[in-house]
C-alpha positions in Angstrom: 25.1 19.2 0.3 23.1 22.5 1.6 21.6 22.3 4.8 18.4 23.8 3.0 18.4 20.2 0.9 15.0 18.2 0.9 14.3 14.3 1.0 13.4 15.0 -2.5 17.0 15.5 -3.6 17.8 12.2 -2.4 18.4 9.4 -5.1 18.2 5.4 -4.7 21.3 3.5 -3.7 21.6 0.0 -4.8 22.6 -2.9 -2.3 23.6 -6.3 -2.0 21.4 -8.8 -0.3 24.2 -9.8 2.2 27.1 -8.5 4.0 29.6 -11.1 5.7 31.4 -10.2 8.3 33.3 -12.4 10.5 31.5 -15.0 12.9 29.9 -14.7 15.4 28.3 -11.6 14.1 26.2 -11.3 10.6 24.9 -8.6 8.9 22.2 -8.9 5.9 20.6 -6.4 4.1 17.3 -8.6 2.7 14.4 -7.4 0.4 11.6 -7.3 2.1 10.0 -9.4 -1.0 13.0 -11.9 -0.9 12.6 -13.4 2.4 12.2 -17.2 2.4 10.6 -19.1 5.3 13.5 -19.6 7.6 13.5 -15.9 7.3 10.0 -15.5 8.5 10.9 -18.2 11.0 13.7 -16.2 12.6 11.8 -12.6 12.5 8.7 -14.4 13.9 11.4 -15.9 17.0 12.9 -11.9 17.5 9.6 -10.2 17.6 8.6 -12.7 20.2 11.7 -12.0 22.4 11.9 -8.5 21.4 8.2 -8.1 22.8 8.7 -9.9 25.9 11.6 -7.8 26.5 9.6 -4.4 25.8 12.4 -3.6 23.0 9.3 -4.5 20.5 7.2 -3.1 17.6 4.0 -4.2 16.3 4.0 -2.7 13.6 7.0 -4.9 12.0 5.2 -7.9 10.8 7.0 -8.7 8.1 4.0 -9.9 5.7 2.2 -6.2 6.6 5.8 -4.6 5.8 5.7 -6.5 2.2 2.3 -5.4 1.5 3.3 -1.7 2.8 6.2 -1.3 -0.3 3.8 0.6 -2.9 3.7 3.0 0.0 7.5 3.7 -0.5 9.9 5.0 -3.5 12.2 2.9 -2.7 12.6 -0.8 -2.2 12.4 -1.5 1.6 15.3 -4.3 2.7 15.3 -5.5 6.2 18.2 -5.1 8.5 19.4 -8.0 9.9 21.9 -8.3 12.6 22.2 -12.3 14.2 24.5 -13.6 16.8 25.8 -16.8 16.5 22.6 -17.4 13.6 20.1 -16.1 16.0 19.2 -12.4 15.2 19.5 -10.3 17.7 18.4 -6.8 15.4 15.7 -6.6 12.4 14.3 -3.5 11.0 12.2 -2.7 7.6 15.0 0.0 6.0 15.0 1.7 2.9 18.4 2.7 1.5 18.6 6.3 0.5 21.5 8.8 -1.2 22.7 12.0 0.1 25.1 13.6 -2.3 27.9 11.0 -2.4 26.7 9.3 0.6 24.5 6.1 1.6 22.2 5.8 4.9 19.8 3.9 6.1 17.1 4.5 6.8 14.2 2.5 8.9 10.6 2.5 6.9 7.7 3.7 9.0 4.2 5.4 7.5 0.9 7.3 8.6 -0.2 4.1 9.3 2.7 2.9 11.3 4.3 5.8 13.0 6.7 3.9 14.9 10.3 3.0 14.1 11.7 1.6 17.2 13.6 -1.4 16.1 13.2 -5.2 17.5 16.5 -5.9 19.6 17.1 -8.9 21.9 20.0 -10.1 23.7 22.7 -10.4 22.9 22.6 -7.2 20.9 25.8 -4.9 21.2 25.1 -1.4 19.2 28.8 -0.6 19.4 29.6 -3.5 17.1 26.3 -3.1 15.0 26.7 0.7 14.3 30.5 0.2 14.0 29.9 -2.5 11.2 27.2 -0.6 9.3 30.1 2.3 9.1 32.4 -0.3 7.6 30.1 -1.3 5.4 30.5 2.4 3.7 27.0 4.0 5.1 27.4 7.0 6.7 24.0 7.7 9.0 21.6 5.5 10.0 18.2 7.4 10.7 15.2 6.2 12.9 12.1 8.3 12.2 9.7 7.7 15.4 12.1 6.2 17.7 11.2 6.3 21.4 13.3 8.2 23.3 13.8 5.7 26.3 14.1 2.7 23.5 17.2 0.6 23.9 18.7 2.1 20.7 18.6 5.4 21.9 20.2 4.7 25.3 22.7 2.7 23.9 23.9 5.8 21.5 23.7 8.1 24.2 26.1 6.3 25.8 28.8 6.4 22.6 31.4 9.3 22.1 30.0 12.8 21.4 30.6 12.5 18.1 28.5 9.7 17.6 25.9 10.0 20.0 23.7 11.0 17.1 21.3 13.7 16.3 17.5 14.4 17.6 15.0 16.1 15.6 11.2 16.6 15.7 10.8 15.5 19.4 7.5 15.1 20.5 5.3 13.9 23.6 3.1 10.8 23.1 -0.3 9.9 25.2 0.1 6.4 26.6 -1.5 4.7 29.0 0.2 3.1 32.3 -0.9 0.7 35.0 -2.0 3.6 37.5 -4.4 5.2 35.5 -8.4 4.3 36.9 -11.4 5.7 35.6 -12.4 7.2 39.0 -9.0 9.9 39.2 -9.3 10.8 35.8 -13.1 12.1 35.1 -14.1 15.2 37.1 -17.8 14.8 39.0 -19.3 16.7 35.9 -17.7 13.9 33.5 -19.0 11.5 35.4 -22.4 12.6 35.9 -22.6 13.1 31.8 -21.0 9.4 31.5 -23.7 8.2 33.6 -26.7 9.9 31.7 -25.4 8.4 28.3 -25.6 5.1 29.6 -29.1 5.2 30.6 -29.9 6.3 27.4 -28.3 3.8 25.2 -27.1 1.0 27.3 -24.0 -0.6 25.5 -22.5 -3.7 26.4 -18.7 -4.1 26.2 -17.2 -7.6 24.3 -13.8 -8.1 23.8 -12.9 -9.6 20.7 -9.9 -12.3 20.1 -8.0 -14.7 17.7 -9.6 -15.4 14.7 -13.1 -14.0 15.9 -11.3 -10.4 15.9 -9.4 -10.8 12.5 -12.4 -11.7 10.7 -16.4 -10.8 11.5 -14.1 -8.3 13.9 -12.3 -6.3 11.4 -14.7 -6.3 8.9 -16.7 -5.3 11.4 -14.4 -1.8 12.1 -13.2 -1.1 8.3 -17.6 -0.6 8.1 -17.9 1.3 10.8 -14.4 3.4 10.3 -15.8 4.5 7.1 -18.8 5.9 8.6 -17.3 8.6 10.5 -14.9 11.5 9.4 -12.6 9.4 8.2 -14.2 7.9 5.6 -16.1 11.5 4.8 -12.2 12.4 4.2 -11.7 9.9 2.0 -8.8 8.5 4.6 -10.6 5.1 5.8 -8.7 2.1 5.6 -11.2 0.1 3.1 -11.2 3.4 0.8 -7.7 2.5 0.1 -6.6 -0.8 -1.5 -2.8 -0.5 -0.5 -3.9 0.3 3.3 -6.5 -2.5 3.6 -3.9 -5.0 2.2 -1.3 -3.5 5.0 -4.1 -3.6 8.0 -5.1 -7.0 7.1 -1.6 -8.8 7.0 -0.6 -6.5 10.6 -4.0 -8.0 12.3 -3.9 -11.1 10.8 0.1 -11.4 12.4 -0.9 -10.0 15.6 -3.8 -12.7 15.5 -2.1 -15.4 14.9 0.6 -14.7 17.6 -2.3 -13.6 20.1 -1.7 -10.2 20.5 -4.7 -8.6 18.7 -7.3 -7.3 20.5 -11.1 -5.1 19.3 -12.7 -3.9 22.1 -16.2 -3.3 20.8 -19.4 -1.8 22.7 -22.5 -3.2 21.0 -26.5 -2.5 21.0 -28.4 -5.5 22.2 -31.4 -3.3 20.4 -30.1 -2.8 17.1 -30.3 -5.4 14.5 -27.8 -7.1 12.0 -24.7 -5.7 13.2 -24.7 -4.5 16.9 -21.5 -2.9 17.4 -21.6 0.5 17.3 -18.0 1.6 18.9 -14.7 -0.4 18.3 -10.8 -0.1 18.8 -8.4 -2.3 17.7 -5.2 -3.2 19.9 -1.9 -4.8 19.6 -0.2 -5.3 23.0 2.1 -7.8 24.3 3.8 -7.9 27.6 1.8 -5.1 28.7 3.4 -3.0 25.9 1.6 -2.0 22.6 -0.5 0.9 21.0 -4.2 2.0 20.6 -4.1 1.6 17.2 -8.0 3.0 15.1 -10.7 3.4 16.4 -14.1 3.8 14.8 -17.8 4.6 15.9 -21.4 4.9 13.9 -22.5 8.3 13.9 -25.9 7.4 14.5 -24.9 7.3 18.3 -23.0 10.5 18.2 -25.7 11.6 21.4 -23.6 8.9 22.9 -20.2 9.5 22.5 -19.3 6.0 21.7 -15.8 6.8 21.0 -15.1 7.9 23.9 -16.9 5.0 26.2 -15.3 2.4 24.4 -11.7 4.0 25.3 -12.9 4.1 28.9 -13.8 0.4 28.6 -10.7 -0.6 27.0 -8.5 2.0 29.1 -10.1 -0.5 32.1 -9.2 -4.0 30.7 -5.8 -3.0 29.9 -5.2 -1.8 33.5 -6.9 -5.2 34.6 -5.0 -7.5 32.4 -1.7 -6.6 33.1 0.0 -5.1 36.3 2.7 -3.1 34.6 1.5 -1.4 31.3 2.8 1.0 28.4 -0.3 1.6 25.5 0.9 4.0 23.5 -2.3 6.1 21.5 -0.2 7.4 18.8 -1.8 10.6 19.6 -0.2 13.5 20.8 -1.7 15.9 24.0 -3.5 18.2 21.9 -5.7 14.9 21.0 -9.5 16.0 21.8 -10.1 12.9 23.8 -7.0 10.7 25.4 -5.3 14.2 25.8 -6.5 14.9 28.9 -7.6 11.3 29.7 -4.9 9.8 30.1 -2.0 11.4 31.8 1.2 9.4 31.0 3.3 10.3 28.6 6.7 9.3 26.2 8.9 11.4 23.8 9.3 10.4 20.3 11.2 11.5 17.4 13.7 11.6 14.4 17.1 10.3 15.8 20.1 10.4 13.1 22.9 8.1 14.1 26.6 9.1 12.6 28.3 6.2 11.0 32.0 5.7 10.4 34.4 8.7 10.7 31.8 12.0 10.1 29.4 13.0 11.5 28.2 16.0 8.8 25.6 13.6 6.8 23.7 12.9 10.0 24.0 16.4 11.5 22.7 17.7 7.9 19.6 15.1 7.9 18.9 15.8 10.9 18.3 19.6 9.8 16.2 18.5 7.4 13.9 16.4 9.1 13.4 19.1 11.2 12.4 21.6 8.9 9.8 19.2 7.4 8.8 18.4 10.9 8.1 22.4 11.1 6.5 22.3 8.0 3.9 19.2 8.7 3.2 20.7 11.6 2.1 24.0 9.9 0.4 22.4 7.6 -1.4 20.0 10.2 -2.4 23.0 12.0 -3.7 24.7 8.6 -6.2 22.1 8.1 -7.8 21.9 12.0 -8.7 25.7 11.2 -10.1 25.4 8.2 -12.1 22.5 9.4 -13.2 24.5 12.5 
């Protein structure tokens, strides 16, 4: 294949629903619409270990997965790797043709831009990546991966020539458990801060459980659509396929107590008071910043802004060691500069079996449409400005 290939070249591979190996170690390759509840059962059990272990993702509920598939060309499978029955790996994957070659690949989108996969103990990559090889697929690619993840250590620590491939790396904004409001706005900020709360005084709620999944997110998808997004035509209730994927991921993360809308409301205004939200998924002091949305009427206000500040202080409050990743990069007009932690991300391509070429060459390519995103990212901020 030419290095100057596209994704779009790529064809659909078929698979089988299960691989057996030899105990104590399974592999299963499972459509994402196929899984039955002990399935469920056992994902539900990883992401909770996974989480507490840091070596989570919130955005791989598997209901919210399901309803993500008209997103995708391809039929997204989940990767499953157990120990003894218990699994120990799970990612959403789509399987993907290169030429006369299969890979993996793990299935995020623009409205889950993270593909670090759930691992918990016992999980050994070497026999993982080592069976996926025998197994005939030659690259295994995770778009999104965090750089420190346990994935990514672990393959650093294989031969060269199968210590994979980078592409695309980025920094993230995240927030961490030294970060205080005082240290990070300048006297000016802080004088301007205090001037828009006399003006409009807004009172901060934090919104939980099934309060937050219901009046809560109704609440957000309304106000989300009253700002640029939904004059772009990008909020999530303007699309059917992205309010069926928000509503499984928050009602998951409800259910298991990790959902969280920070809202900052008008006392003043009738009907509905808020007038600033962000919705949160964090558990073990690990998580992201997910939307955030504000009425414009309040623009004068900066509502956006305070209700970051007010949930940038009850994360730091609620947990003593914290990782809240915005999703955002530095450039970002507001947690750019306000918070000042930061984590690398980007396109890792893993070599399976003997060669190493199909996951140098995808690699390549990622990166050139990496280049070209970015171009075309940067494209529209200047014809907006």
């Amino acid at each position: 294949m030419p290095s100057t290939a596209t994704l779009a070249d790529f064809e659909d591979d078929s698979v089988s629903d299960a691989v057996g190996i030899a105990a104590p170690w399974s592999l299963t390759l499972k459509e994402a619409r196929a899984l039955d509840h002990d399935d469920l059962a056992a994902l539900d059990d990883l992401m909770q270990r996974a989480g507490d272990s840091h070596s989570g993702n919130v955005f791989f509920e598997p209901r919210a997965v399901l309803a993500s598939s008209p997103l995708s060309k391809q039929p997204i499978h989940w990767l499953l790797w157990s120990h003894q029955n218990r699994l120990c790996f799970a990612a959403p994957v789509v399987v993907r043709r290169v030429g006369g070659f299969s890979f993996l690949k793990i299935w995020t989108h623009t409205y889950a831009p993270l593909g670090t996969p759930l691992i918990a103990d016992p999980f050994q990559a070497d026999a993982f990546l080592d069976e996926l090889g025998r197994q005939g697929f030659s690259a295994l690619v995770c778009p999104w991966l965090e750089s420190e993840s346990v994935l990514a250590k672990a393959v650093q620590n294989r031969s060269v020539q199968q210590q994979g491939f980078w592409s695309g790396l980025a920094d993230r904004v995240v927030l961490t458990s030294d970060w205080t409001q005082a240290a990070s706005l300048s006297k000016q900020r802080k004088k301007k801060l205090r001037k828009m709360q006399r003006l409009i005084p807004l009172v901060h709620t934090v919104l939980k459980g099934s309060e937050a999944q219901n009046d809560g997110f109704r609440q957000f998808c309304d106000l989300e659509a009253m700002g640029w997004k939904g004059a772009a035509g990008s909020a999530l209730k303007q699309s059917e396929t992205a309010l069926n994927f928000a509503t499984e991921l928050v009602a998951g993360h409800a259910a298991r107590g990790t959902l969280a809308i920070d809202s900052l409301d008008d006392p003043a205004r009738s009907g509905d008071q808020a007038v600033a939200m962000v919705v949160s998924f964090a558990q073990a002091g690990r998580g992201v910043v997910w939307k955030i949305g504000h009425h414009t009427e309040y623009d004068a206000v900066s509502p956006g802004y305070q209700v970051i500040l007010a949930a940038s202080e009850r994360f730091t409050a609620d947990e003593t060691a914290i990782s809240i990743d915005s999703l955002a990069g530095p450039e970002h007009p507001m947690v750019g500069w306000l918070w000042p932690g930061r984590l690398t991300v980007g396109t890792l391509s893993i070599p399976l079996g003997n060669s190493a070429l199909v996951a140098r060459i995808l690699s390549r390519v990622y990166a050139t449409e990496t280049r070209l995103r970015s171009m075309a990212r940067a494209l529209r901020q200047r014809l907006r400005g």
